[in-house]
N, C-alpha and C positions, 0 to 999 in steps of 0.2 A: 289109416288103413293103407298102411303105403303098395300092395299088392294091388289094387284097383286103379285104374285110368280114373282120370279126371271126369270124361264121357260116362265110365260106369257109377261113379259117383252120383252124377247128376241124372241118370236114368233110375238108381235106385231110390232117391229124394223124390223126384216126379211121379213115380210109383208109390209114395208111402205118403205123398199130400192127396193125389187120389184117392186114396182108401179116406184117408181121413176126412175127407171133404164127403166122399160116398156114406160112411156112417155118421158125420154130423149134419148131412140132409136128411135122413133117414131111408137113405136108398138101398145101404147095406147093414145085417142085423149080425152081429157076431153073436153066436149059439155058445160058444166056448173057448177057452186059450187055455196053452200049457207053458209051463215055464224048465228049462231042464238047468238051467244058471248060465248056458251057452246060448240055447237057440230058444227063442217065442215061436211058436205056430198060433194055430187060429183056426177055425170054422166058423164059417159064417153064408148065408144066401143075400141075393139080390133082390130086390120086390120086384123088379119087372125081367128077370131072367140073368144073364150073362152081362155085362156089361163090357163093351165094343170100347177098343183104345180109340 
């Protein structure tokens, strides 16, 4: 991805271990995903609300 900083990089990685670590406590439930061969999205809630960086 040569268009992204280094910094963006590593913010988007800390961002996607988050989630992953959020749904493999069971903190976050994903409801649904779409796939368009480009972009994944998602829907999903928190069990205790929002979750605070």
């Amino acid at each position: 991805m040569p268009w992204c900083t280094r910094e963006k990089i590593r913010q988007v990685s800390a961002d996607a271990q988050r989630i992953h670590d959020d749904v493999a406590t069971g903190r976050l439930t994903i409801h649904a995903h779409a796939n368009d061969s480009h972009t994944t999205v998602a829907v999903g809630t928190y069990a205790q609300g929002v979750r605070q960086a």
